[in-house]
N, C-alpha and C positions, 0 to 999 in steps of 0.2 A: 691580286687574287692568285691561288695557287694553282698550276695545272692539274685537274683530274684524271686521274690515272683512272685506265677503265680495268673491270672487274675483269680477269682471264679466270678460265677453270680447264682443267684435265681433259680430253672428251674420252669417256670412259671405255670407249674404244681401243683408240689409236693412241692415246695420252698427249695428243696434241693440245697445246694452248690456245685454246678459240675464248672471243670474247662472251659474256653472258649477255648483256644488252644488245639488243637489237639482232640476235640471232636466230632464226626461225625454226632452226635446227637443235634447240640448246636442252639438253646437256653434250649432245654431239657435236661434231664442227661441222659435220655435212649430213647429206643426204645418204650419202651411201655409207655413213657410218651409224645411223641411223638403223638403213634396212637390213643392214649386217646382223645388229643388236635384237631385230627383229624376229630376224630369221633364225637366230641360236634359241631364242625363245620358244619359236612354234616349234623345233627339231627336240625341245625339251634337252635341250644342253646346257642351260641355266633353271636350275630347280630352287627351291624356300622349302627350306626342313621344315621337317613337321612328324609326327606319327605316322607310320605305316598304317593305309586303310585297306582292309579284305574290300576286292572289288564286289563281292556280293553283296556286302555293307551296301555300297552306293546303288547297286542296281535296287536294291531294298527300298530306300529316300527316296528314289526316283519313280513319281506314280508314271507311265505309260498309259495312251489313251486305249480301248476296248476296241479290239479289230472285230467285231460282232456282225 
């Protein structure tokens, strides 16, 4: 029977070669590359194009409950 070579991927990080099975962490190799990836997220340092939207636009969409 032939040796099973396991699946390695990129970690889109660090571009280290981490396994994909049995990694808890995966598409990353760790944890802290993980919260790395996270973190550029919330700092809005990794955007998805799209249309430019007037923020009045959205405040518009957006019902608010009545302070009354």
């Amino acid at each position: 029977m032939a040796d099973h070579q396991p699946l390695l991927v990129a970690c889109p990080r660090c571009r280290t070669r981490t396994p994909w099975e049995g990694n808890p962490h995966r598409p990353f190799c760790s944890d802290r590359c993980r919260t790395v990836d996270l973190g550029r997220w919330a700092d809005e340092e990794y955007r998805i194009p799209g249309p430019q939207v007037d923020p009045e636009t959205i405040d518009n969409l957006i019902e608010f409950p009545r302070k009354d």
